[in-house]
Short mmCIF file of the C-alpha atoms (twelve columns), coordinates in Angstrom:
data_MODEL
# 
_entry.id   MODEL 
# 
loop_
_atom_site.group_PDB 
_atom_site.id 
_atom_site.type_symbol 
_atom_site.label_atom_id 
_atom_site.label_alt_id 
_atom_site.label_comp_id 
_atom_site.label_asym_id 
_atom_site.label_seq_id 
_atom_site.Cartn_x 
_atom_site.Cartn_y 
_atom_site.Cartn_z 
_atom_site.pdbx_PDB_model_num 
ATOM 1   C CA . UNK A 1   108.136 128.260 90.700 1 
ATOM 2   C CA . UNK A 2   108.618 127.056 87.206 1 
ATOM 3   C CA . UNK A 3   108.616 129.382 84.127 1 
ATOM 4   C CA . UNK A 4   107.276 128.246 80.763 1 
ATOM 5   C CA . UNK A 5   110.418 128.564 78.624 1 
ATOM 6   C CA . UNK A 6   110.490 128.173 74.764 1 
ATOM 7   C CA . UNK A 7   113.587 127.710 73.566 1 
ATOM 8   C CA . UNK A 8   113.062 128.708 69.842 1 
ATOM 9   C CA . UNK A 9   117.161 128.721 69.221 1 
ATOM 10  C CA . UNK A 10  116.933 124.965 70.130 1 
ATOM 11  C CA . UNK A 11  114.085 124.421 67.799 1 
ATOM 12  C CA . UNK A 12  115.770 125.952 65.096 1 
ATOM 13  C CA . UNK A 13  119.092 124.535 65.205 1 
ATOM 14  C CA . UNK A 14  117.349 120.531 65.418 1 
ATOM 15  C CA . UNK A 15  115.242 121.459 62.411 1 
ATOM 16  C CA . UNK A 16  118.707 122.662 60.530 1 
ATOM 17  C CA . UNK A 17  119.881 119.324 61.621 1 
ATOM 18  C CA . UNK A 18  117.195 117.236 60.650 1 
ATOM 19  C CA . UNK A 19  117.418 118.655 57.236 1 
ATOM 20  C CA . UNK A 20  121.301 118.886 56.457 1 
ATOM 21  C CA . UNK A 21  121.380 115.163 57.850 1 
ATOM 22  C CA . UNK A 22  118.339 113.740 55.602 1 
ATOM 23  C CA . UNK A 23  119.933 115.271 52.753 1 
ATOM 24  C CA . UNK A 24  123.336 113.882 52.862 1 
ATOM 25  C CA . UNK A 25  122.001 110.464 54.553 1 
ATOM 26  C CA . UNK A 26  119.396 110.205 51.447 1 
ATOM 27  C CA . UNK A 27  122.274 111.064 49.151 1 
ATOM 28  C CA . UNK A 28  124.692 108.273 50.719 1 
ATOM 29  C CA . UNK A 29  121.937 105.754 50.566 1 
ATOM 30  C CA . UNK A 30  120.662 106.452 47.124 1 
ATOM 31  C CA . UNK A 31  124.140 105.674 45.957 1 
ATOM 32  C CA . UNK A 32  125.341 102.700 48.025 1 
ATOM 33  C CA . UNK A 33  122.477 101.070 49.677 1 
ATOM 34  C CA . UNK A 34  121.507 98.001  47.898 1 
ATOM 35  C CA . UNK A 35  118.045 96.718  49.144 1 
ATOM 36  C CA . UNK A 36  117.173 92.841  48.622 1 
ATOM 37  C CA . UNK A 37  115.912 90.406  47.185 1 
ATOM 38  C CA . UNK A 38  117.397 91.626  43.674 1 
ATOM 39  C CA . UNK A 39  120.309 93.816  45.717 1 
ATOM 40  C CA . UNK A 40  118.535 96.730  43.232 1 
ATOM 41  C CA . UNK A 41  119.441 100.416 44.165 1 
ATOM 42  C CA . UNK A 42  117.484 102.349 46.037 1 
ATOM 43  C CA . UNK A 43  115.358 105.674 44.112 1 
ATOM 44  C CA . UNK A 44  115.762 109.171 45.174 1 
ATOM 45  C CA . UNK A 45  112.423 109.386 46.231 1 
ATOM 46  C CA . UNK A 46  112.865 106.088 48.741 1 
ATOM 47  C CA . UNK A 47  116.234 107.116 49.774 1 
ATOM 48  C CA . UNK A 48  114.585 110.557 50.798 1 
ATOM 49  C CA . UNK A 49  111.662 108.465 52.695 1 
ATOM 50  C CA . UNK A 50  114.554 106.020 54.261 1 
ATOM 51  C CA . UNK A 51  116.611 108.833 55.651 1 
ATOM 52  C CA . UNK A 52  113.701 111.067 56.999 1 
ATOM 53  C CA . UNK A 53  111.903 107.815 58.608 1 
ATOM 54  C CA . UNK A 54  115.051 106.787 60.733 1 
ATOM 55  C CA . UNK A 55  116.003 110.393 61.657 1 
ATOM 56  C CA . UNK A 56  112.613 111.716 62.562 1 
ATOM 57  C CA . UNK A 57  112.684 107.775 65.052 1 
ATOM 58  C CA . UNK A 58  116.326 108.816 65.676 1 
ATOM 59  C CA . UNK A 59  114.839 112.410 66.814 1 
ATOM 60  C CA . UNK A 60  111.921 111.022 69.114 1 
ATOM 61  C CA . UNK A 61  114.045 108.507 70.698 1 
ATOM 62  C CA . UNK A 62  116.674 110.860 71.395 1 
ATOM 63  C CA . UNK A 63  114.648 113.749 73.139 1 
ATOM 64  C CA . UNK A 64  113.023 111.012 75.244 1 
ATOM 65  C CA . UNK A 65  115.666 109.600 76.507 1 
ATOM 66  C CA . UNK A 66  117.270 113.127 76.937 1 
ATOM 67  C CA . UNK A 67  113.989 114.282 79.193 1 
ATOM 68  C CA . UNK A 68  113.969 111.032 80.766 1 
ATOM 69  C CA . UNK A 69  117.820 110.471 81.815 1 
ATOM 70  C CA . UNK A 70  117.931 114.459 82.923 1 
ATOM 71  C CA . UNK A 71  115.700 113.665 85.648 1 
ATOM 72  C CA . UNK A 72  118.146 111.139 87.394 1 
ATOM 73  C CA . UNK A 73  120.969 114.022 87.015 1 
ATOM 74  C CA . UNK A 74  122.308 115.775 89.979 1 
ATOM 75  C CA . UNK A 75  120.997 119.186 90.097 1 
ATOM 76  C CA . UNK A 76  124.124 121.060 89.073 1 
ATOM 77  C CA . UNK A 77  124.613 119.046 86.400 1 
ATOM 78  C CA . UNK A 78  121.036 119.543 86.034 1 
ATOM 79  C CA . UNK A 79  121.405 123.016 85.547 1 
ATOM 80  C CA . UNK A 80  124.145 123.197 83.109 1 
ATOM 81  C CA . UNK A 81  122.868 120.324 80.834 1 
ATOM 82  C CA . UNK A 82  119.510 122.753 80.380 1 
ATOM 83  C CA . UNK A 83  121.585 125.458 80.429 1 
ATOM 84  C CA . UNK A 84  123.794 124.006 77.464 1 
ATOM 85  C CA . UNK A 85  120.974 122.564 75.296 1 
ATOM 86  C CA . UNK A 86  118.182 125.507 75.386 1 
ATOM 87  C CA . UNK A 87  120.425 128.127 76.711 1 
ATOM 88  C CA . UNK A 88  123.804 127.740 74.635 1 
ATOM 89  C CA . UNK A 89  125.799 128.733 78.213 1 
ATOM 90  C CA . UNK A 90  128.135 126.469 79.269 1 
ATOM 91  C CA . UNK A 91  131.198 126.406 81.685 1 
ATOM 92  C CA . UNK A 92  134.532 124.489 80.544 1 
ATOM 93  C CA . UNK A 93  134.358 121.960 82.930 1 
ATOM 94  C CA . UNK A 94  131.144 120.846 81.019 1 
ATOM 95  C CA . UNK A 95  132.818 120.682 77.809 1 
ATOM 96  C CA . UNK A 96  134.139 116.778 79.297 1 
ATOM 97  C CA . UNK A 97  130.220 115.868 78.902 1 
ATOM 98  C CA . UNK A 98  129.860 117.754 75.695 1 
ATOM 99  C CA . UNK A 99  132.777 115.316 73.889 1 
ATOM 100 C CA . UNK A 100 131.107 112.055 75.745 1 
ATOM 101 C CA . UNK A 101 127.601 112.772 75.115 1 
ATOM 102 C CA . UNK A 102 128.496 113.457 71.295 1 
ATOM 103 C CA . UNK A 103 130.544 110.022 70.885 1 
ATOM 104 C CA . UNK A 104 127.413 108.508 72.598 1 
ATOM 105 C CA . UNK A 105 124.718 110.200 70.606 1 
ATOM 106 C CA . UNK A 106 126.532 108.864 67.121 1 
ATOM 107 C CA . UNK A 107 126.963 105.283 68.162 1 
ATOM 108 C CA . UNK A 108 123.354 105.492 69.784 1 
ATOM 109 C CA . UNK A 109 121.755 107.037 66.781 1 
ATOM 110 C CA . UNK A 110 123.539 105.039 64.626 1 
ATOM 111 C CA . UNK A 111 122.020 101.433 66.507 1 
ATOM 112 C CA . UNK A 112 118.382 103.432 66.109 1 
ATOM 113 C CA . UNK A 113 119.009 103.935 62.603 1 
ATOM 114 C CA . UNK A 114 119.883 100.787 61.872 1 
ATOM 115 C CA . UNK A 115 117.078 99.391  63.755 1 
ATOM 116 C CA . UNK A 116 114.807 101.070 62.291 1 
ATOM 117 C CA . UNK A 117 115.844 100.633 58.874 1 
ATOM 118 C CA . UNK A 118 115.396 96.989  59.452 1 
ATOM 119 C CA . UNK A 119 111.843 96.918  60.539 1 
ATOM 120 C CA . UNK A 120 110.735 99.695  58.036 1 
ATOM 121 C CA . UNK A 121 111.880 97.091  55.184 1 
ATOM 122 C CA . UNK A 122 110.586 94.706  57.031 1 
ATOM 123 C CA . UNK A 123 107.453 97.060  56.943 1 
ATOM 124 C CA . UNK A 124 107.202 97.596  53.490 1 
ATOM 125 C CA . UNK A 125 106.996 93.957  52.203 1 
ATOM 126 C CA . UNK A 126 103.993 92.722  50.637 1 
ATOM 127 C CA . UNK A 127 102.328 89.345  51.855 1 
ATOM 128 C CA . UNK A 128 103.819 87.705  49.002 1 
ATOM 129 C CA . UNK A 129 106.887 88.808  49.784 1 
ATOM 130 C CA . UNK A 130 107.107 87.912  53.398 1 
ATOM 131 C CA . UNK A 131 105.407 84.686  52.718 1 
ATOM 132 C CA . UNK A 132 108.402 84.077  49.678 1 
ATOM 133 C CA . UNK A 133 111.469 85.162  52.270 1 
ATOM 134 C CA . UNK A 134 109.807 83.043  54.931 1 
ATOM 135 C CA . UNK A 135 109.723 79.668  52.737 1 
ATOM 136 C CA . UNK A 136 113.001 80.472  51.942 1 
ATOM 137 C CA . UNK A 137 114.577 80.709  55.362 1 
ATOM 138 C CA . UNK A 138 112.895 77.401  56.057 1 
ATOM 139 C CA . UNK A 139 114.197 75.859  53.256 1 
ATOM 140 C CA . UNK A 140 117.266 76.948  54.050 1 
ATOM 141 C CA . UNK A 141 117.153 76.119  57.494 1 
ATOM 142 C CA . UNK A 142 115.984 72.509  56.796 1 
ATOM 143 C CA . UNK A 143 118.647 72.021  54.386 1 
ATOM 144 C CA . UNK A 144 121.496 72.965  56.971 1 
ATOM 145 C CA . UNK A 145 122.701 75.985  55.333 1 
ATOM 146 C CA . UNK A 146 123.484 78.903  56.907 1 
ATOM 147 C CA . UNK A 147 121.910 82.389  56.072 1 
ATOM 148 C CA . UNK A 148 124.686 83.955  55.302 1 
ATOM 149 C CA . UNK A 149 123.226 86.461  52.530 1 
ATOM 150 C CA . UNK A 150 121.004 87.782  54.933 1 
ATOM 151 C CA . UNK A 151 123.791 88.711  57.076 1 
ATOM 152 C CA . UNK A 152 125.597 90.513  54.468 1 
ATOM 153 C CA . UNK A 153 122.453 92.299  53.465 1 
ATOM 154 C CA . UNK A 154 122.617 93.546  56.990 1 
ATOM 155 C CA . UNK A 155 125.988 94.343  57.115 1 
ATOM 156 C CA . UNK A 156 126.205 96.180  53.556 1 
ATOM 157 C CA . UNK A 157 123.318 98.371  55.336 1 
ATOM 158 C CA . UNK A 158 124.888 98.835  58.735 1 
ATOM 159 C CA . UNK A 159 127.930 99.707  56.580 1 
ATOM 160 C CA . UNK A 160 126.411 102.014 54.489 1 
ATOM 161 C CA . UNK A 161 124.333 103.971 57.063 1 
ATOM 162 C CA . UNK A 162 127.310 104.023 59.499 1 
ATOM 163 C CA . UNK A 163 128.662 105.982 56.357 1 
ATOM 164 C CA . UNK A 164 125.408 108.205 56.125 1 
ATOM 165 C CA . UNK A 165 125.774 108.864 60.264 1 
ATOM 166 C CA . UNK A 166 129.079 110.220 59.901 1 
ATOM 167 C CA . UNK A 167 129.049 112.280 57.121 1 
ATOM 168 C CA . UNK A 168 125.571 113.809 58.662 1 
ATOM 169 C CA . UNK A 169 127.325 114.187 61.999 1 
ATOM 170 C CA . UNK A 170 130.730 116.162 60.546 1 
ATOM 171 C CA . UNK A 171 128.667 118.202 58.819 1 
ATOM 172 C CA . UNK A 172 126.360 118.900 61.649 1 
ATOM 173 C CA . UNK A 173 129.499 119.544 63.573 1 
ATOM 174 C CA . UNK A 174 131.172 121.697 61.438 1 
ATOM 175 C CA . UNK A 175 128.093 123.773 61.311 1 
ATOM 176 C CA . UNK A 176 128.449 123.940 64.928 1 
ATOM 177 C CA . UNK A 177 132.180 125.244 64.543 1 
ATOM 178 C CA . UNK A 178 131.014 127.970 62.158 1 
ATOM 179 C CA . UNK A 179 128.511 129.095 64.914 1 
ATOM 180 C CA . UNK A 180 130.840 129.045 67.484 1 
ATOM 181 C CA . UNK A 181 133.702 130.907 65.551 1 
ATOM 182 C CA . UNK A 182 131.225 133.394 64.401 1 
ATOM 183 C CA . UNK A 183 129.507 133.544 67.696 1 
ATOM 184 C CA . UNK A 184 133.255 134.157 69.173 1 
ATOM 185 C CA . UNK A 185 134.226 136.675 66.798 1 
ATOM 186 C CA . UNK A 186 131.325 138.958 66.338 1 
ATOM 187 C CA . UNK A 187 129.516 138.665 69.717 1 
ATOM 188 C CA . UNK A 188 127.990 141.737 69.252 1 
ATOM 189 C CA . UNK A 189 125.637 140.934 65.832 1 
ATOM 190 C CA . UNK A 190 124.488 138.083 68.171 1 
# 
């Protein structure tokens, strides 16, 4: 028989996350993301909009794929997966996936992020403009040259939000060291 569980600590602790990690992603783009055609900084208010766009995709994607690949999971690790993310209890011979799962999650997130940054530009371009980078690229391509500006528009942004994923992620992780050093030290508050 299944129980309806909500796991409000859970909840909580990805809605921490979501915010620390838009602010300091917003903050990292704001300052070194350089958007084209004029390579012009990015505002505040857009680097705000960037960051919460490809974390809230970052989010979605990740919890489906989390409910989906759980499924093909043995039942004991089954068990100690749920047990770990809506639970917090988990064994030591878990802590193996813990470490795996958090080098995949960055470079995952970090290919969503990117992704989606690229198609929300891509998104936001007015007719003109799409119609103006199109011509371009064909003139381009008819005159031989290679488009290599596009590339490094690409990998200024891949460099920059690689930048935003990691500062996000140490501080997400160092707010997960504070828990657990509090949680270890005063267990009986919590």
């Amino acid at each position: 028989m299944f129980v309806s569980v909500l796991p409000l600590r859970a909840i909580a602790f990805q809605i921490l996350f979501l915010l620390v990690a838009i602010a300091i992603e917003a903050w990292v783009l704001q300052r070194r993301l350089r958007l084209p055609p004029n390579q012009s900084r990015v505002s505040p208010k857009q680097a705000v909009q960037y960051a919460s766009s490809v974390n809230l995709l970052t989010i979605v994607v990740g919890w489906f794929l989390f409910l989906s690949l759980q499924a093909l999971l043995t039942p004991e690790l089954k068990y100690q997966l749920l047990n770990f993310v809506f639970f917090d209890q988990w064994s030591p011979n878990t802590a193996f996936w813990v470490v795996l799962s958090g080098f995949i999650t960055f470079f995952t997130s970090f290919l969503i992020k990117l992704g989606g940054l690229v198609q929300l530009q891509q998104m936001l371009l007015t007719p003109q403009e799409l119609e103006a980078r199109r011509e371009l690229d064909k003139n381009k391509h008819r005159l031989g040259v290679r488009p290599t500006k596009g590339l490094r528009t690409i990998s200024n942004q891949a460099n920059v939000l690689l930048l935003a994923n990691a500062l996000s992620y140490t501080a997400i992780s160092a707010i997960l060291l504070l828990r657990f050093l509090v949680r270890s030290f005063l267990p009986a508050v919590l």
